[in-house]
C-alpha positions as CSV (number, residue, x, y, z in Angstrom):
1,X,0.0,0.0,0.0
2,X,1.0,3.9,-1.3
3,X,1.1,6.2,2.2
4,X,3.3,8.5,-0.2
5,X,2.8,12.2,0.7
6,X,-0.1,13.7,-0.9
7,X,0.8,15.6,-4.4
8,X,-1.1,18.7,-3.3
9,X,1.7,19.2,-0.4
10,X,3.6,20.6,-3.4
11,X,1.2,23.7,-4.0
12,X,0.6,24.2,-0.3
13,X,4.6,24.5,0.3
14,X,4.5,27.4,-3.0
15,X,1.6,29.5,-1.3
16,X,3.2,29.1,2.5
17,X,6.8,30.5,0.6
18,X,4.7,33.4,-0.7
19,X,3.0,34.2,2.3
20,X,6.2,33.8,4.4
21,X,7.7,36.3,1.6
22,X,5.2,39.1,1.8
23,X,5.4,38.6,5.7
24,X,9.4,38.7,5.9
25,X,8.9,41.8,3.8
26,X,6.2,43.3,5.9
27,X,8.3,42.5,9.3
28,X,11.0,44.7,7.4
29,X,9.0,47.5,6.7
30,X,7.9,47.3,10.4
31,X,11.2,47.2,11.9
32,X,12.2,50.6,9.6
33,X,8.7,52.1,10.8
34,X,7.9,51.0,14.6
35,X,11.0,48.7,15.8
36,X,9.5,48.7,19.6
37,X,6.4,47.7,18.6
38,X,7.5,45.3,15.7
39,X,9.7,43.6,18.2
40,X,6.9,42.7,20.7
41,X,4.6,41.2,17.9
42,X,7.6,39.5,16.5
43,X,8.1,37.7,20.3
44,X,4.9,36.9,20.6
45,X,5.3,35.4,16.8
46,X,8.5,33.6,17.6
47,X,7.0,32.1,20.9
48,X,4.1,30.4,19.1
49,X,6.1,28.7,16.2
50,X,9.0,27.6,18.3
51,X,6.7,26.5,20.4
52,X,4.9,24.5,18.0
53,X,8.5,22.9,17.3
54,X,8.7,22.2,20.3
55,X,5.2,20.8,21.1
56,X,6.0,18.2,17.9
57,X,9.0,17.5,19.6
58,X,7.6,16.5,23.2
59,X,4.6,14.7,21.6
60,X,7.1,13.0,19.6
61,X,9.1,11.6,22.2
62,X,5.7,10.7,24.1
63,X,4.8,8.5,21.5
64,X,7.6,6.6,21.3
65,X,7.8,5.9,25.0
66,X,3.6,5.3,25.1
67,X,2.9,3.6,21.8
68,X,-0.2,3.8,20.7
69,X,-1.9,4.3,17.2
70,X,-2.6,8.0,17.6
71,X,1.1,8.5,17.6
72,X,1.7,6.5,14.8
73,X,-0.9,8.3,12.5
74,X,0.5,11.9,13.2
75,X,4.5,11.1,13.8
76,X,5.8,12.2,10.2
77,X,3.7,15.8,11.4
78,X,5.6,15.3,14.5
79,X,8.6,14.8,13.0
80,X,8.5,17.3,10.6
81,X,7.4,20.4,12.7
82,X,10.0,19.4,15.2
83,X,12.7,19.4,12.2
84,X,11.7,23.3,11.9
85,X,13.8,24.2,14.9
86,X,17.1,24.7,13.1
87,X,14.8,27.6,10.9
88,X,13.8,28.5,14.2
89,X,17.2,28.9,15.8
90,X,18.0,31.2,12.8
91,X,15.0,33.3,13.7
92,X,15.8,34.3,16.9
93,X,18.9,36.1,15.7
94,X,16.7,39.1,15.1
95,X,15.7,39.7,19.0
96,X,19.4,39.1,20.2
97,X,20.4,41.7,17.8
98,X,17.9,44.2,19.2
99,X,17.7,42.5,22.6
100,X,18.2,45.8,24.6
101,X,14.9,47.0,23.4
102,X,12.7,44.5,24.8
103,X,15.0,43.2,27.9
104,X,15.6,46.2,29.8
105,X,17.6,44.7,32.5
106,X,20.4,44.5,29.5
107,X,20.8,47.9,29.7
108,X,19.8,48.0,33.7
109,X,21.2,45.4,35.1
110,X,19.3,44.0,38.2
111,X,21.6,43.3,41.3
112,X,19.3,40.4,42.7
113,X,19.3,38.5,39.7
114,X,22.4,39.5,37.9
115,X,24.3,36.2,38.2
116,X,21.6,34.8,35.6
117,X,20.4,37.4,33.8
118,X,23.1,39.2,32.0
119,X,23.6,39.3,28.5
120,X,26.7,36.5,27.8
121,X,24.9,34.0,29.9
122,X,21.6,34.7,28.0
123,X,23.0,34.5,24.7
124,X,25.2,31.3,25.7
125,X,21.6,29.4,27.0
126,X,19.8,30.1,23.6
127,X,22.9,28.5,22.0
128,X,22.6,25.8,24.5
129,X,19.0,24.8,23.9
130,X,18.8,25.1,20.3
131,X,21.8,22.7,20.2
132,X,19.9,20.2,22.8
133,X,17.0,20.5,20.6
134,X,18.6,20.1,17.7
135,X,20.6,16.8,18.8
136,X,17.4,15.3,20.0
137,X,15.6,16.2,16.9
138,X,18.2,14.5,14.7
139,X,18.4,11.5,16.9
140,X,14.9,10.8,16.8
141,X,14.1,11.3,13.1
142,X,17.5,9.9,11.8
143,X,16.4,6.5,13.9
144,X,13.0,6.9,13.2
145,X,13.8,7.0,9.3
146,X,15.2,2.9,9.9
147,X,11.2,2.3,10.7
148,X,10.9,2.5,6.9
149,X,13.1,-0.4,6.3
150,X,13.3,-3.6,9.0
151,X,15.5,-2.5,11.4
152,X,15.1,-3.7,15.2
153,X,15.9,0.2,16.3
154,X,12.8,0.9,18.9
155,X,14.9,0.3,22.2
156,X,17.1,3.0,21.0
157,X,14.3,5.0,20.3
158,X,12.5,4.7,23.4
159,X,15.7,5.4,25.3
160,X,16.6,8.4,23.7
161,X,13.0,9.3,24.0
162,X,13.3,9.1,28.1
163,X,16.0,10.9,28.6
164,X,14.8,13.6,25.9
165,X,11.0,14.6,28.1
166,X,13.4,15.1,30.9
167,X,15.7,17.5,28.9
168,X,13.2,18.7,27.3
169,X,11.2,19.8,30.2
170,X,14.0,21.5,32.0
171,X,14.9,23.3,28.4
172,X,11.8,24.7,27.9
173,X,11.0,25.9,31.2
174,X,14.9,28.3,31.7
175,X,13.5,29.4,27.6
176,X,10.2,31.0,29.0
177,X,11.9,32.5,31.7
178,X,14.8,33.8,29.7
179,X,12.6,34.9,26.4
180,X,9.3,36.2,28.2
181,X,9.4,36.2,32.1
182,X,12.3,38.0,31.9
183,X,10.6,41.0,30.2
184,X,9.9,41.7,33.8
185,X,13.0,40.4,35.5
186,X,11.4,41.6,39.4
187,X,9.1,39.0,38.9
188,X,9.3,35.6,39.1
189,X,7.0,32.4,39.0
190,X,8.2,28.4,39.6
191,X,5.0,26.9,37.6
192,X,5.6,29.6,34.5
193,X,7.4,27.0,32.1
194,X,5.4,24.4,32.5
195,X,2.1,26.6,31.5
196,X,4.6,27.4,28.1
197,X,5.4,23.3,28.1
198,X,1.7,22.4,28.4
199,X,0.7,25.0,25.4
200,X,3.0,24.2,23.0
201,X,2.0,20.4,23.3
202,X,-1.8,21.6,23.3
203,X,-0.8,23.6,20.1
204,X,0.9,20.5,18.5
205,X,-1.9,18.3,19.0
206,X,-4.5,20.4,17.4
207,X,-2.4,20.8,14.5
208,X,-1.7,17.5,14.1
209,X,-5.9,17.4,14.2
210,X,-5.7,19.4,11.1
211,X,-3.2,17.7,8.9
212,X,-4.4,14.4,9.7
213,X,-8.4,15.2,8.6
214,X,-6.5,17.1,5.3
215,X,-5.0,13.8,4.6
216,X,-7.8,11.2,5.1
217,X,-9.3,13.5,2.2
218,X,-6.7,11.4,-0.4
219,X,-6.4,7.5,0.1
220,X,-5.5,5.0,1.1
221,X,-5.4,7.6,4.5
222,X,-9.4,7.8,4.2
223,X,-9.5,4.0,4.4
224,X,-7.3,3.2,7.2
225,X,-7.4,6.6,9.4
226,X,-10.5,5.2,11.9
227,X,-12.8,7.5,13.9
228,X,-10.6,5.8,17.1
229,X,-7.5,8.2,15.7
230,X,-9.3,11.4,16.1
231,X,-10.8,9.8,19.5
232,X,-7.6,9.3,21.5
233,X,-6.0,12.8,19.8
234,X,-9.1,14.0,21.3
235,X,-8.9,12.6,24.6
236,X,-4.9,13.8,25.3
237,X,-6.6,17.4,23.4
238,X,-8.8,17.4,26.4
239,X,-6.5,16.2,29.0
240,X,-4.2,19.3,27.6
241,X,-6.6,21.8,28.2
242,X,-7.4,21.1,31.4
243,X,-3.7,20.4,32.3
244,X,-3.2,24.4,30.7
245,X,-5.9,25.3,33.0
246,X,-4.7,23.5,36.1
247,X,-1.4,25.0,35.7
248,X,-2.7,28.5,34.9
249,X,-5.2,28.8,37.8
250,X,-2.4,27.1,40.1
251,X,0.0,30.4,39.9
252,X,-2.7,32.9,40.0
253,X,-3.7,31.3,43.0
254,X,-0.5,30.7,45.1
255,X,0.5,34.7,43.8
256,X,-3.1,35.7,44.7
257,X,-3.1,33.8,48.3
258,X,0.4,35.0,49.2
259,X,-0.7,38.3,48.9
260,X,2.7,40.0,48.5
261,X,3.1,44.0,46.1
262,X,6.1,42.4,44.3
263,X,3.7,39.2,42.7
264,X,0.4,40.3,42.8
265,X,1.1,43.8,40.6
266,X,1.8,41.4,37.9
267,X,-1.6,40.2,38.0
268,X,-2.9,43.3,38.4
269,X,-1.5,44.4,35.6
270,X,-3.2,42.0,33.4
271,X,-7.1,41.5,34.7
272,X,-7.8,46.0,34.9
273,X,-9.2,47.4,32.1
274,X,-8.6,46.1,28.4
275,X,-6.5,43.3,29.9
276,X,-9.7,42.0,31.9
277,X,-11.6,41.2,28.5
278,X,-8.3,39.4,27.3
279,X,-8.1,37.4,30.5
280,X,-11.9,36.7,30.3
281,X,-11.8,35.3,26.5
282,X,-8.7,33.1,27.4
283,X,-10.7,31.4,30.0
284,X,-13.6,31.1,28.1
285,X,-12.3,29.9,24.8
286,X,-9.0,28.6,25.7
287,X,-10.9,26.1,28.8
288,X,-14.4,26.9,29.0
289,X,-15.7,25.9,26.0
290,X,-13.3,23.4,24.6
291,X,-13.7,21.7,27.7
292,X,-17.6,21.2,27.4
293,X,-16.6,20.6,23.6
294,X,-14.2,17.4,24.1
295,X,-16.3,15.7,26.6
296,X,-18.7,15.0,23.3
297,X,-17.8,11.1,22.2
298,X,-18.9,12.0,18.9
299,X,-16.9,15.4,18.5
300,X,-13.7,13.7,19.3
301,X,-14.5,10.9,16.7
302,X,-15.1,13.3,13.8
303,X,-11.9,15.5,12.7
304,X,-14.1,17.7,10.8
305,X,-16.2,18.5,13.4
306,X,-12.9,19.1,15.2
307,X,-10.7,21.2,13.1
308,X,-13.1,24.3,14.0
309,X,-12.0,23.7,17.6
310,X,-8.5,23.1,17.1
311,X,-8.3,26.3,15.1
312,X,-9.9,28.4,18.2
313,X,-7.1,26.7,20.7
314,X,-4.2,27.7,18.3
315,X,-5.6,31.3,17.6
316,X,-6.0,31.2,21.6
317,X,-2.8,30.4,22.1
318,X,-1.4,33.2,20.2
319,X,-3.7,35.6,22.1
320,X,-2.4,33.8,25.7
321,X,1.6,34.8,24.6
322,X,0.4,38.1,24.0
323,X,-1.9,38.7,27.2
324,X,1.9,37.3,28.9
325,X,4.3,39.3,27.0
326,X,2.5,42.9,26.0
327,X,1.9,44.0,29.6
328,X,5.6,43.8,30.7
329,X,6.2,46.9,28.7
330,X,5.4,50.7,30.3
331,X,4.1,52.4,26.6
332,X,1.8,49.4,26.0
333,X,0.4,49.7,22.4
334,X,-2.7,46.8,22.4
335,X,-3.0,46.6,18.9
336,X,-0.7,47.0,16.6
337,X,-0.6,45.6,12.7
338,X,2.8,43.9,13.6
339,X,0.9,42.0,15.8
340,X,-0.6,40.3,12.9
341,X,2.5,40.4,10.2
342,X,4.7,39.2,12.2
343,X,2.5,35.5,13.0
344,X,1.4,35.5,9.5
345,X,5.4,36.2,8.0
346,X,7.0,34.1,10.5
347,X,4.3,31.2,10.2
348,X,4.4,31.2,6.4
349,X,8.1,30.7,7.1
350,X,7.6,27.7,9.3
351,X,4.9,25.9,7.1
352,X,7.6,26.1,4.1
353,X,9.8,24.2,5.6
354,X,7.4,22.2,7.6
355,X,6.0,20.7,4.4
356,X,9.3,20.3,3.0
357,X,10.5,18.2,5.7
358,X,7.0,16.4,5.2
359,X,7.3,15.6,1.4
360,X,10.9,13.7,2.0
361,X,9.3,10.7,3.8
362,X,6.0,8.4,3.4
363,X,3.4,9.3,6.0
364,X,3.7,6.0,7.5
365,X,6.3,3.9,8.4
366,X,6.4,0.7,6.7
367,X,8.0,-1.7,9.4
368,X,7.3,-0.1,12.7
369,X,5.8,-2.8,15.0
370,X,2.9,-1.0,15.3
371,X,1.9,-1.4,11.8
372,X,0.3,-4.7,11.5
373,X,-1.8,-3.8,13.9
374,X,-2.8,-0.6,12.6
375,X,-3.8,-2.1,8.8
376,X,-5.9,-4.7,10.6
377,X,-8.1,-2.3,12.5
378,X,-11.5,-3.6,12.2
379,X,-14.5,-1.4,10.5
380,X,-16.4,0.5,13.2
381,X,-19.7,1.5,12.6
């Protein structure tokens, strides 16, 4: 059986290059025009596709040490958006070049916090965890590749797999900090990464969601993709969102309880005013109502039904970076166009290469041990 790569992937790759173009051109234009402003839309840009990387890359590693056919039906997404992280890397060069105007302790250094926030140790950790990421990325996809051809190479998988969630975990959480906590470096927060870890994982699953309903459009995929695909990505969607929402209402409360001027002003900060209608439509569309959603049997059997709601939790996303990293500043600006170029150029970027990585490799791997199993699914009413 065929599981190449569909040949509309082709066209889709053209039109994310021209988008990613006119973007890149457009972030330009708004660095020459507004570069404070530009470089807070490009954060908040840069956060939500390197943490989509990321997201591939944890769920990735999670399948491999789980199992399970849900994994095996998404991994070449996995693999793919996770092999965007070298783009990525590049990417960031923009913000350590103008680094002094969003990180003001760079030019203000901070006495309390000086022997980790200062500009050579910064720059040295984003070297560090692109190379980390990078290592595990290329381990996992360069092994996973022998799962095309019969190769007894799982072991090795699952062990680098292991030791990668741990590294992973710790990676992602000094990131945050360093890259958006430290916009405000007299405040500080112990569950912060692991509200960034959970979201990027939330935002890799519902794109996975996506991709995989595009592709049971084109066969054999509509023939062996079973409604129990979508149910399980549906069930670890749910268990995301409220793991998001555990997390999130966690440090609000232990800040809010303590009760101390240094924490709560943060929160303050964020829930007066405009910010209170942000806050507000994060809790309602980012738990609320994909909560009530994903307890449906039959929404989380259908991917049509649930590409709408895996749309809303990506857009949400995006809006949850920016309620995080557009109040740190003193001249807040609470819309801006670059707000909006900078996703769209940057995420045209990603998608180019995501579906280049995509198109090197079949959509399923012909000898994974899984795969036996997976072609002998029964029918399910």
């Amino acid at each position: 059986m065929n599981f190449a790569v569909p040949a509309d992937a082709a066209g889709w790759q053209r039109r994310a290059l021209i988008v990613g173009v006119l973007g890149v051109v457009g972030c330009v234009i708004g660095g020459f025009l507004q570069l404070n402003t530009f470089l807070r839309g490009y954060l908040i840009a840069y956060m939500f596709w390197t943490g989509l990387s990321l997201g591939c890359l944890g769920l990735l590693m999670v399948q491999y040490l789980t199992g399970g056919l849900w994994g095996l039906v998404i991994r070449r997404f996995l693999e793919a958006g996770a092999k965007v992280l070298p783009l990525m890397g590049l990417l960031f060069l923009p913000i350590v070049f103008f680094r002094t105007h969003l990180y003001g302790w760079m030019l203000e250094p901070i006495k309390e916090n000086h022997w980790y926030l200062n500009t050579p140790n910064w720059i040295f950790r984003y070297v560090l965890y692109f190379v980390i990421w990078f290592l595990l990325t290329k381990g996992l996809t360069s092994w996973g590749h022998r799962l095309d051809s019969p190769w007894k190479i799982y072991p090795r998988l699952e062990a680098l797999s292991g030791a990668g969630c741990v590294l992973l975990s710790l990676t992602v959480s000094f990131a945050a900090v360093d890259w958006v906590m430290s916009l405000d470096p007299h405040w500080g927060s112990t569950i912060y990464g692991l509200i960034f870890l959970v979201g990027q994982g939330l935002s890799a699953l519902c794109f996975s969601i996506i991709l995989l309903t595009i592709a049971t459009r084109y066969e054999p995929y509509a023939e062996v993709v079973k409604p129990m695909q979508f149910h399980d990505i549906g069930k670890l969607t749910l268990a995301f969102v409220m793991l998001f929402a555990y997390f999130s209402f966690s440090q609000w409360l232990i800040i809010w309880s303590g009760n101390l001027p240094d924490e709560i002003s943060w929160y303050l900060q964020r829930i007066r005013g405009y910010w209170g209608y942000i806050i507000l439509a994060i809790v309602m569309f980012h738990f609320a109502l994909p909560f009530a959603m994903l307890l449906s049997r039959d929404l989380k059997r259908a991917g049509r039904r649930l590409v709408p709601l895996a749309l809303l939790l990506m857009f949400m996303r995006l809006v949850d970076i920016y309620w995080y990293v557009i109040p740190n500043f003193k001249q807040v600006t609470y819309f801006s166009i670059w707000y909006i170029v900078a996703p769209i150029g940057l995420g045209g970027l990603w998608l180019t290469y995501f579906f280049y990585n995509l198109r090197q490799r079949p959509l399923l791997p012909a000898y994974d041990p899984q795969m036996p199993l997976f072609l002998n699914q029964k029918h399910e009413h």
